[in-house]
C-alpha positions in Angstrom: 142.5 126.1 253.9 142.3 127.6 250.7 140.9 126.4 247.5 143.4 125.3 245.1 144.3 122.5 248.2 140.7 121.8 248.1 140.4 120.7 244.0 143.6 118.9 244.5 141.6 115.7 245.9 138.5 113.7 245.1 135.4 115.1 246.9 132.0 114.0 248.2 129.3 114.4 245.5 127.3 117.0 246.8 130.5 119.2 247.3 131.7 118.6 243.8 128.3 119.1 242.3 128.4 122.7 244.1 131.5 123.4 242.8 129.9 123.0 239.0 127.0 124.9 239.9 128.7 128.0 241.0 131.0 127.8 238.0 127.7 127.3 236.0 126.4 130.7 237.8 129.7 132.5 236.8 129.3 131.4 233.0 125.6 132.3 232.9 126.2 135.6 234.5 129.0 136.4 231.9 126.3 136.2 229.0 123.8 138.5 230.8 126.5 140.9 231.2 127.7 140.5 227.4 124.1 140.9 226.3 123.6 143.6 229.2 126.6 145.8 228.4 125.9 145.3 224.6 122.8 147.0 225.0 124.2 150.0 227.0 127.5 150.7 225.1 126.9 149.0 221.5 123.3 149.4 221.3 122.4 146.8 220.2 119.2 144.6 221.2 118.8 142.4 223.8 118.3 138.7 222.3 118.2 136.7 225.2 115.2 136.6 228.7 117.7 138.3 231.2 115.0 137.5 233.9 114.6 133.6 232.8 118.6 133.6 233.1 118.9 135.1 236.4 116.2 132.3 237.5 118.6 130.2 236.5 121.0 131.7 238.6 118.9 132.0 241.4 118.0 128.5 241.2 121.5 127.1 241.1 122.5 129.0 244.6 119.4 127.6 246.3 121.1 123.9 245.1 124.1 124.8 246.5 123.6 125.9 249.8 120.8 123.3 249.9 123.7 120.6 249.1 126.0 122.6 251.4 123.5 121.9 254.2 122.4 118.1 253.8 126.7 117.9 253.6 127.6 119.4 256.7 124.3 117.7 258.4 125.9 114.4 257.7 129.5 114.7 257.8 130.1 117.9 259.7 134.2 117.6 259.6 134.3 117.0 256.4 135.6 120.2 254.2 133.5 122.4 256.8 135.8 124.9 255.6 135.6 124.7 252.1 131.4 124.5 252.9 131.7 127.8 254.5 133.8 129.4 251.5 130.8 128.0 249.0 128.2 129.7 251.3 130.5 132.6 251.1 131.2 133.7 247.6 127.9 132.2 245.7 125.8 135.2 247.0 128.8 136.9 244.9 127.5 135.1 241.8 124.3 135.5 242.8 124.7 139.4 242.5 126.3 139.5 238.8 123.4 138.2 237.5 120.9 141.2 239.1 123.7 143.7 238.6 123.4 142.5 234.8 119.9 143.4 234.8 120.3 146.4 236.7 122.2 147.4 233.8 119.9 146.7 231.4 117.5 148.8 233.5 119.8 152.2 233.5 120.1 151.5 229.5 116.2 151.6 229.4 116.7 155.3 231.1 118.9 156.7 228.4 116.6 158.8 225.9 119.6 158.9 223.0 122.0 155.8 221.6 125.0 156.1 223.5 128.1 157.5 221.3 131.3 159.2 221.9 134.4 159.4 223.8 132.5 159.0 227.1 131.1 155.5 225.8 134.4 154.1 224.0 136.4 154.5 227.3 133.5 152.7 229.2 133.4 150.6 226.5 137.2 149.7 227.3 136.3 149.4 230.4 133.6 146.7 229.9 135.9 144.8 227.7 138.2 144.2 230.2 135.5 142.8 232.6 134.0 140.9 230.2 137.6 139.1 229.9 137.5 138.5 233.9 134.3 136.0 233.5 136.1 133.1 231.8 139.1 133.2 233.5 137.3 133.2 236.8 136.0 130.1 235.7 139.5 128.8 234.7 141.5 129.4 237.9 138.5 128.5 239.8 137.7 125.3 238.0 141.6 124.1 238.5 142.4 126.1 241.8 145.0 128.4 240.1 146.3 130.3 243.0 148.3 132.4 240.2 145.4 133.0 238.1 143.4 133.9 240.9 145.6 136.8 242.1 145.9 137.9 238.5 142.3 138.4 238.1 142.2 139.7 241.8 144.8 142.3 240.6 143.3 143.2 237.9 140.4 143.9 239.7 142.4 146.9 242.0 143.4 148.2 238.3 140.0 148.3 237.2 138.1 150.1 240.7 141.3 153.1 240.0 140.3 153.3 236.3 136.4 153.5 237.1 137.3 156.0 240.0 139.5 157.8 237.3 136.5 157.6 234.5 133.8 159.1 237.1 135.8 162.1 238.1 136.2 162.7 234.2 132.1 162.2 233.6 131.2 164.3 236.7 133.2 167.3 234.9 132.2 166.5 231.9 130.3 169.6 229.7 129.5 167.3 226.5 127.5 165.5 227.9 123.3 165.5 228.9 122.0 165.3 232.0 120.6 161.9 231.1 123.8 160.8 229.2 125.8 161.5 232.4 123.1 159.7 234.5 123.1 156.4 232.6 127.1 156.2 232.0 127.8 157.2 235.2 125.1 154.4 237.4 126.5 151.6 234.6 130.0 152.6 234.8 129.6 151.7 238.9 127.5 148.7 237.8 130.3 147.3 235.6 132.8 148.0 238.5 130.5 146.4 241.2 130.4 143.5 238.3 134.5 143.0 238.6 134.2 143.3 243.0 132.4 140.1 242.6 133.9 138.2 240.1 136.9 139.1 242.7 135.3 137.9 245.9 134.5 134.4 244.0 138.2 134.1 242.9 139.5 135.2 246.2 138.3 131.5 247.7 141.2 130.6 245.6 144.2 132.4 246.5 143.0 133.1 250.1 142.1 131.5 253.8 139.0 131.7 254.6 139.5 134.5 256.6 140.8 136.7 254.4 138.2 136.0 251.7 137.1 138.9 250.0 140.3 141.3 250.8 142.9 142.5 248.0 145.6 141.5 247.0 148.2 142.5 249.7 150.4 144.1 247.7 147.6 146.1 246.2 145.8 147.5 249.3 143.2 149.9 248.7 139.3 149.3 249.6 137.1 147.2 247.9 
């Protein structure tokens, strides 16, 4: 069963409610990474409580594998599969939100503002994550199979340009020990950022069984 067949119907409350609260957790993660990735490549000052955010985050998976439990308890062949796929991909959306954080840590390393050629290509880089978040919630939130694979596909694009920007930083000679340290951690904290956003939107355009895998015309590893 996949998704998209999933939203096509009316569903029990608890299920539906699940559905809001992981799109909820998907949104919320978006502005930690905005305010996150601001900090590291803009420099700019953190304005919001990352930690009270990521509570929220937190709090929102406990409801929905709570809800996911008390639904199978008391109809147990009733979207089993679609309970399975929630219990599956929140932990993704669970882990955006302390990736965000964790990027806001490695900023907190960096003894300089970050500038440069180095930090506009990451920058790029960011941008086109940052674009992933709402339409994540789009194709999820109308069970776009399309949309899904796009964002899935632009996910593989993504992991080769990161790969492509390490290589580059590793050789780099403009660069400090320290600046090299910071870009490089955040640049696979931004890519790790996309791998999830992936796995959530993969419940989408895939079975159950194959959540989580790329696109397979794309191949490659996660």
């Amino acid at each position: 069963m996949k998704l998209f067949n999933f939203l096509s119907d009316a569903k029990p409350p608890l299920i539906a409610q699940s559905v809001n609260d992981l799109i909820a957790m998907v949104d919320r993660a978006g502005e930690m990474f905005d305010a996150a990735t601001g900090a590291l490549l803009d420099n700019e000052t953190i304005q919001v409580d990352l930690a009270e955010m990521d509570e929220d985050i937190n709090m929102r998976e406990a409801l929905i594998r709570r809800a996911v439990l008390e639904h199978v308890a008391v109809n147990p062949q009733q979207e089993l599969s679609f309970s399975l796929i929630m219990v599956s991909v929140v932990q993704d959306a669970e882990r955006c939100g302390d990736l965000a954080k964790s990027i806001a840590k490695a900023t907190a390393l960096s003894t300089a503002p970050r500038m440069g050629a180095h930090v506009g290509e990451l920058s790029a880089i960011r941008d086109r994550v940052h674009a992933q978040f709402p339409r994540v919630h789009a194709a999820f939130s109308a069970g776009d199979r399309q949309g899904a694979n796009e964002v899935m596909a632009e996910h593989e694009a993504l992991k080769r340009d990161i790969g492509v920007y390490l290589q580059a930083l590793a050789s780099a000679t403009d660069l400090t020990p320290n600046q090299a340290l910071v870009l490089g951690i955040s640049a696979r904290m931004i890519g790790r950022v996309s791998s999830h956003l992936s796995n959530i939107i993969s419940a989408v355009a895939l079975p159950f069984d194959q959540l989580r895998r790329a696109p397979r015309e794309s191949g490659g590893d996660r």
